[in-house]
C-alpha positions in Angstrom: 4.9 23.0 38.4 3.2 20.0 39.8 2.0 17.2 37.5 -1.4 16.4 36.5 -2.5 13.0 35.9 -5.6 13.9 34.1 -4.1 16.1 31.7 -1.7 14.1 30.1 -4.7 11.8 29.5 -6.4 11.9 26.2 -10.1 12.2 26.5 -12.4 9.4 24.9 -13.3 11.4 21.3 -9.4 11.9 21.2 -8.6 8.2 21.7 -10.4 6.9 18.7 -8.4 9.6 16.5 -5.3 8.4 17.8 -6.3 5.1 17.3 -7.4 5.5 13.8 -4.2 7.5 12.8 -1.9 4.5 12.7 -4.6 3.3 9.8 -4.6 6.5 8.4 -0.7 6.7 8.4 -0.1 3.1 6.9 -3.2 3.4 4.0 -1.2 6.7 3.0 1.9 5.0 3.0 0.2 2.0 0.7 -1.6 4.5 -1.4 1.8 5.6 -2.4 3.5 2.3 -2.8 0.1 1.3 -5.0 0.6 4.4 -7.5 4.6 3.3 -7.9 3.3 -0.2 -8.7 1.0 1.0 -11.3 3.5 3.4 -12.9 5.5 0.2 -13.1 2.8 -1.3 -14.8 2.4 1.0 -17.9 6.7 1.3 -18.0 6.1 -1.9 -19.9 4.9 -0.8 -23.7 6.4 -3.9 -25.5 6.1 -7.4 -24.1 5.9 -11.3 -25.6 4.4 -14.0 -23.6 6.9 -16.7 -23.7 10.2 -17.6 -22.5 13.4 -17.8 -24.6 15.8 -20.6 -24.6 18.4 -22.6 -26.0 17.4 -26.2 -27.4 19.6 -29.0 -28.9 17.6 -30.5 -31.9 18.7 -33.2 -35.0 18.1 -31.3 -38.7 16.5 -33.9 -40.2 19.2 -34.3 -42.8 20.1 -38.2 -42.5 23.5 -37.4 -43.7 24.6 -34.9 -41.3 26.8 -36.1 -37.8 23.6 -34.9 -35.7 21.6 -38.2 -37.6 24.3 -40.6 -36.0 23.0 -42.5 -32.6 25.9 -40.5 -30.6 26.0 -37.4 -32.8 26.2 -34.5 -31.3 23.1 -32.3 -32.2 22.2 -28.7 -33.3 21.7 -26.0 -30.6 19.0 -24.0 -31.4 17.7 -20.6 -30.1 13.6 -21.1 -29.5 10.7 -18.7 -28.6 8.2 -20.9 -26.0 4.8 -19.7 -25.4 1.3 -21.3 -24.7 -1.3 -20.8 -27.0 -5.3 -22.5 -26.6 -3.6 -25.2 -23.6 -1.0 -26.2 -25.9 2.7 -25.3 -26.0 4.1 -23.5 -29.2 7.8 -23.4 -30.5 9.5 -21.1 -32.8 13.2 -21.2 -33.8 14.4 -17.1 -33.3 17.1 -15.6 -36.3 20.0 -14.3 -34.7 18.8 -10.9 -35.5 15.9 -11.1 -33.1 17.2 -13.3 -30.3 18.4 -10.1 -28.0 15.2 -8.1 -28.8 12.6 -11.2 -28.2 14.9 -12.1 -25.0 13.8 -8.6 -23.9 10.3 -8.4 -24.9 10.0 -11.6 -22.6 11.8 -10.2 -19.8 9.8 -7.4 -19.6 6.6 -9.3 -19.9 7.7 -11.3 -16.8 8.6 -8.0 -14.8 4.9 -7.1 -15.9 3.4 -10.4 -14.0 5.6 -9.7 -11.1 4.2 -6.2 -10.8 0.8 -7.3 -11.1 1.1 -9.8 -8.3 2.9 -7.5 -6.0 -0.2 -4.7 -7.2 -2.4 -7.9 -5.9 -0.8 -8.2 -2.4 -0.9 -4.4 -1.9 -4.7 -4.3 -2.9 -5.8 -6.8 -0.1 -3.5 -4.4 2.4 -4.8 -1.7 1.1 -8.4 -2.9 1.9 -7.4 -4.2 5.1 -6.2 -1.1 6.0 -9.6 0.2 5.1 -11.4 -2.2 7.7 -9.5 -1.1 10.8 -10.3 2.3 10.0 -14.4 0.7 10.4 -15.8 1.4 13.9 -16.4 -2.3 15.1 
């Protein structure tokens, strides 16, 4: 069997489907990486804005060793969030210091998500423009 040059050769209409299969390939790939990221997104039910974390405060008592110039103060377990441009503080119960630790956590896995759902978008839609005839 002798080899043909011309028929290994893809004819012009074939080209651009070649061409525009790469495209085709990676916007299926990041159609499916988008619909992970959005099932990530509503995995979070429960979520605080904030961060929790551990403060060393005086009482106020003027008797008490945390009033003294040295003394050594009161660690406190606080709930921080903004709230109208201003930064608000709570003091958390030990009862609910695990729970809001979580709620926070996950609220910061939800930011993440929506950032990387950002980045995928704008590939996603440049994906779209090479499969544009110029």
């Amino acid at each position: 069997m002798r080899f043909s040059p011309r028929r290994n050769r893809p004819q012009s209409g074939d080209l651009s489907a070649d061409a525009a299969s790469r495209p085709r390939q990676i916007l299926d790939r990041l159609s499916a990486d988008y619909a992970r990221h959005v099932h990530e997104l509503l995995r979070h039910r429960e979520l605080i804005k904030g961060s929790v974390y551990q403060i060393q405060t005086r009482c106020g008592n003027p008797s008490c060793h945390c009033a003294k110039p040295r003394g050594v103060r009161h660690a406190a377990t606080v709930l921080s969030w903004s709230e109208a441009g201003k930064t608000r503080i709570r003091s958390l119960p030990k009862a609910d210091r695990a729970r809001m630790r979580r709620l926070t956590e996950s609220y910061r896995h939800l930011r993440q998500a929506r950032a990387g759902l950002g980045k995928l978008h704008q590939q996603i839609l440049d994906a779209i423009d090479h499969l544009e005839p110029v």
